[in-house]
Backbone bond lengths (Angstrom), bond angles and torsions (degrees), N, CA, C in turn:
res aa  C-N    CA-C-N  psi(-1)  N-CA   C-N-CA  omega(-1)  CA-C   N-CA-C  phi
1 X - - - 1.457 - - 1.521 110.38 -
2 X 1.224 113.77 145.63 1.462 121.49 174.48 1.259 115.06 -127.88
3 X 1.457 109.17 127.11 1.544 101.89 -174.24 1.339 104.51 -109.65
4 X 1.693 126.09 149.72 1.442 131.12 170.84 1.557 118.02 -128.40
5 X 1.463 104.08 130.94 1.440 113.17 -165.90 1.936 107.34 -106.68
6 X 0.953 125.51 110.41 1.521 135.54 -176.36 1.262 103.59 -82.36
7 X 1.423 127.66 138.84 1.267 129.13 170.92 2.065 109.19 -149.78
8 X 1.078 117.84 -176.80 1.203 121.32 177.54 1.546 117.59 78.34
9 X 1.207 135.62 16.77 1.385 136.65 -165.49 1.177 111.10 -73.10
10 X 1.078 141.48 -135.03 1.399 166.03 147.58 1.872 131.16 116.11
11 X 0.907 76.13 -157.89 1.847 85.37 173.96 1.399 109.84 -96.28
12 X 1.435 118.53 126.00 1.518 108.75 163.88 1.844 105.75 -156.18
13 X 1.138 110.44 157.79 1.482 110.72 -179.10 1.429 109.60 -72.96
14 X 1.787 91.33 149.94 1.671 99.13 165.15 1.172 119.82 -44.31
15 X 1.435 111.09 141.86 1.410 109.26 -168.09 1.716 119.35 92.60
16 X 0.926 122.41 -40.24 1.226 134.18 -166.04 2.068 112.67 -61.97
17 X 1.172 111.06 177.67 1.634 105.10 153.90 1.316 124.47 -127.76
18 X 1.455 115.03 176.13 1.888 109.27 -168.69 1.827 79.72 -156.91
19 X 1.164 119.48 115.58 1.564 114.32 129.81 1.339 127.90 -60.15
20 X 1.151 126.47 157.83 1.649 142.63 155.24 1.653 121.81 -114.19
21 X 1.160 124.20 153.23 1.123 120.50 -169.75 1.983 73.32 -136.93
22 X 1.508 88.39 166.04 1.607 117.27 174.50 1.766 96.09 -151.57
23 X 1.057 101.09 113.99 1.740 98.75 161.96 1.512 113.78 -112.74
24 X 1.578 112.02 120.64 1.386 110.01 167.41 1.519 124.06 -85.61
25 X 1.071 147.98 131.93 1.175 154.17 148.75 1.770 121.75 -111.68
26 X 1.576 101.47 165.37 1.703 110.62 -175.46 1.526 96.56 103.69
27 X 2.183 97.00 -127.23 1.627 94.20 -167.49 1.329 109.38 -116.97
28 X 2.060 110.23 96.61 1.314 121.18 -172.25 1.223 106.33 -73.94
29 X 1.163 122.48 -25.70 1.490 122.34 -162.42 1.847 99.58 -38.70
30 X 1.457 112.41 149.75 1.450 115.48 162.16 1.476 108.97 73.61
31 X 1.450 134.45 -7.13 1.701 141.73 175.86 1.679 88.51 -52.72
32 X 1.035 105.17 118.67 1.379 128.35 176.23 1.634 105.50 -87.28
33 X 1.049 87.84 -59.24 1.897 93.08 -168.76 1.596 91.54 -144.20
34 X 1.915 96.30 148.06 1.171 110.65 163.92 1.762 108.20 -117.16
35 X 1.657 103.91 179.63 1.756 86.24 163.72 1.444 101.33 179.60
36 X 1.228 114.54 -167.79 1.566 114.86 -176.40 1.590 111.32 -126.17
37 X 1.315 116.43 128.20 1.597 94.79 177.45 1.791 93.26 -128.12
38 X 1.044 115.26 -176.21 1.722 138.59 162.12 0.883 125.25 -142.42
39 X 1.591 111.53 163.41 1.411 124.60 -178.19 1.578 100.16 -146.77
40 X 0.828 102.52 127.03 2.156 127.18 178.72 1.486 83.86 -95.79
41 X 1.764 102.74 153.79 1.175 120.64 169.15 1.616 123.09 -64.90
42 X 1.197 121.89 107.51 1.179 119.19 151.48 1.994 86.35 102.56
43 X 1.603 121.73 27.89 1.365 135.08 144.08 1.469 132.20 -125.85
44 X 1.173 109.23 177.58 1.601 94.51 -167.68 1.669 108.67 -92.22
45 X 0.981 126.35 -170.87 1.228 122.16 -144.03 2.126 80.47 -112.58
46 X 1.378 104.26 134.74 1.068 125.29 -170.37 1.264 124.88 -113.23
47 X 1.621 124.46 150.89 1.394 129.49 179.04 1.478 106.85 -73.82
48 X 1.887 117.04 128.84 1.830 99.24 176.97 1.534 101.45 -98.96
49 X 1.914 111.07 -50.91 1.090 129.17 -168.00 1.637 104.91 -172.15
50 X 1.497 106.75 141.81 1.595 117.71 -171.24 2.050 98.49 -124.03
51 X 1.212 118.03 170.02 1.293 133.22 -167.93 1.511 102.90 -170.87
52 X 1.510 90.88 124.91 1.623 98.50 177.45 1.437 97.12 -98.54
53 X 1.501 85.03 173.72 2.106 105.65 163.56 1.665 120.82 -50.46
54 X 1.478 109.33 -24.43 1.006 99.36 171.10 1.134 111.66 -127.73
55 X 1.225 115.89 58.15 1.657 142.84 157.39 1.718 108.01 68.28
56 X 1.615 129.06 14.48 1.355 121.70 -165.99 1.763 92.99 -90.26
57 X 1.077 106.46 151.86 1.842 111.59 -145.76 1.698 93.30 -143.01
58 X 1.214 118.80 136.65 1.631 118.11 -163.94 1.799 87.74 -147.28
59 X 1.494 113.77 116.40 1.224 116.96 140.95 1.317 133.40 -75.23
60 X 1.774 106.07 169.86 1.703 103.27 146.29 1.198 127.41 -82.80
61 X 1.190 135.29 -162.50 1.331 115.41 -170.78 1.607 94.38 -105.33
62 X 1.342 123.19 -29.93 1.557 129.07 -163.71 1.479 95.00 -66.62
63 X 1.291 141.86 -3.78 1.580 133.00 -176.53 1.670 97.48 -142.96
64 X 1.091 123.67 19.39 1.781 112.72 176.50 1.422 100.76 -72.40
65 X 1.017 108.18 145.48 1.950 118.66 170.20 1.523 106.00 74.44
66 X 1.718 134.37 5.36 1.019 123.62 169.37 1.954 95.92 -131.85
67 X 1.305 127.75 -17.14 1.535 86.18 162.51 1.802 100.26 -146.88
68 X 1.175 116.60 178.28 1.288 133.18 -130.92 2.032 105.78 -143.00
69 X 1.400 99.98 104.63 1.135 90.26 178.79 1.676 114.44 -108.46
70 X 1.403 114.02 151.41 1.768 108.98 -171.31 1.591 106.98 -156.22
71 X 1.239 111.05 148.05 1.426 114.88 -161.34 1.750 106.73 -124.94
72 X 1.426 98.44 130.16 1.817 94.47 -177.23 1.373 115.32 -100.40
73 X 1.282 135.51 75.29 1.669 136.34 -147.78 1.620 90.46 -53.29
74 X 1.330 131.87 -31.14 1.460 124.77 -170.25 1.955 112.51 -55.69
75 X 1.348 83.87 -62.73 1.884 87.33 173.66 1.210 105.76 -100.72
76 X 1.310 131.12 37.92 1.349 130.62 153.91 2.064 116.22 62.50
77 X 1.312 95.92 21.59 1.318 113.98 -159.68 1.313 113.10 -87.63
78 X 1.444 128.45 132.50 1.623 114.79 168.50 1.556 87.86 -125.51
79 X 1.869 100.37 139.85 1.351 103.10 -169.93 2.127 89.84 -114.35
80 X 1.315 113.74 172.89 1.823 99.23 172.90 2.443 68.10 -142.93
81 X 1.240 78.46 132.27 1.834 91.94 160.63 1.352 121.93 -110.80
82 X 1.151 135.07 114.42 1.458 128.07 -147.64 1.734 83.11 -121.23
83 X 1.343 118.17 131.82 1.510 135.29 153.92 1.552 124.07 -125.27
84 X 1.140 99.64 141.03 1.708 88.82 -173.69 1.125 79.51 119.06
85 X 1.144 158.39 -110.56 1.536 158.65 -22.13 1.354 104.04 -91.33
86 X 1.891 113.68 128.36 1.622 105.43 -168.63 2.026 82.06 -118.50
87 X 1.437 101.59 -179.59 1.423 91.54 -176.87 1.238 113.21 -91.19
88 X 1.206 126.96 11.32 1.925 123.37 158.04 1.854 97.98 -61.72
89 X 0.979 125.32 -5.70 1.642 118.23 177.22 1.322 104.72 -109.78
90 X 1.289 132.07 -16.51 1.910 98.99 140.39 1.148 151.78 -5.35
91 X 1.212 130.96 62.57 1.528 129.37 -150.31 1.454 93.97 -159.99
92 X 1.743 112.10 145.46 1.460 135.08 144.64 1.871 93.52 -41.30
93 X 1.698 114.66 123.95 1.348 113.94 168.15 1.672 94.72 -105.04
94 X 1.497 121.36 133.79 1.783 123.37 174.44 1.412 94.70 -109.40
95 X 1.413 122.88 133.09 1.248 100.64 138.87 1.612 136.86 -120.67
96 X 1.524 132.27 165.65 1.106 142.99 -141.13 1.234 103.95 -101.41
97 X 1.435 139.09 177.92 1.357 138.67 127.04 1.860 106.63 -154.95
98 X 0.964 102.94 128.85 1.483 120.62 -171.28 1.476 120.48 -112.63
99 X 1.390 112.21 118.06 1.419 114.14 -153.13 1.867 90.45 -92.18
100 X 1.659 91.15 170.63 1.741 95.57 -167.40 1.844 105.69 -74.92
101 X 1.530 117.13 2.76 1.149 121.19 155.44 1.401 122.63 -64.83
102 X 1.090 94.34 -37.43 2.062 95.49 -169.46 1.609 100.01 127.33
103 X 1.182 119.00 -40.30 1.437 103.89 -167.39 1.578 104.32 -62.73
104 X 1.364 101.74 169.36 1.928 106.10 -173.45 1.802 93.22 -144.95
105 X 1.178 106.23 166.19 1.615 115.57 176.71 1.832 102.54 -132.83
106 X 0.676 111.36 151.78 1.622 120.39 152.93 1.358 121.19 -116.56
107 X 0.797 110.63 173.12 1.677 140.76 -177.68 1.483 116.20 -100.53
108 X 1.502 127.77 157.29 1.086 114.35 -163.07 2.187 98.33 -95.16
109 X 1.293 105.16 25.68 1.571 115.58 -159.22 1.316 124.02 26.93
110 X 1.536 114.11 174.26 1.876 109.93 -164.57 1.741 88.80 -149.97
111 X 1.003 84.21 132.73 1.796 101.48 -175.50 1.801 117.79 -59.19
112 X 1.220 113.69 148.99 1.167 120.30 -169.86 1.459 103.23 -141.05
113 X 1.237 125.15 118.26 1.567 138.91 -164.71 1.577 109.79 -138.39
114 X 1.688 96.06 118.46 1.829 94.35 -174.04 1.219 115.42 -120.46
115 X 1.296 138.97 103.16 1.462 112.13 -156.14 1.723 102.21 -124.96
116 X 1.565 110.11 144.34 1.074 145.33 -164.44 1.682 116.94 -50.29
């Protein structure tokens, strides 16, 4: 089992920035890839940005050039830094980590609120 802890959410104005943290703990061994996804009210839960083991990092296109995902293999940490932030990024942020088996875990996600 792998557990993931979300932190950094909150409220902040358009324009503004928000880090995220993801902490994995339990059995990391083999986490292939981590990543960030969302879900807006009343959409489905979406791709933000993914990061492999060997650091190759894939956005969407709706957030390329405004946020930034990076992984600290020491504390097992994947952080996503969001700047810009307009309020189409309102969304529950989850994040993932998917072992080189296939299985994946989520997070219980941490809210992200941008207001106009």
């Amino acid at each position: 089992q792998v557990q993931l802890v979300e932190s950094g959410g909150g409220l902040v104005q358009a324009g503004g920035s928000l880090r995220l943290s993801c902490a994995a703990s339990g059995s990391i061994f083999s986490i292939n890839v981590m990543g960030w996804y969302r879900q807006a009210p009343g959409k489905q839960r979406e791709l933000v940005a993914t990061i492999t083991s060997g650091n190759s990092t894939n956005y969407a296109d709706s957030i390329k050039g405004r946020f930034t995902i990076s992984r600290d293999f020491a504390k097992n940490t994947v952080y996503l830094q969001m700047n810009s932030l307009k309020p189409e990024d309102t969304a529950v942020y989850f994040c993932r980590a998917v072992k080189a088996s296939g299985y994946y875990y989520w997070g219980q996600g941490t809210q992200v609120t941008v207001s106009s």
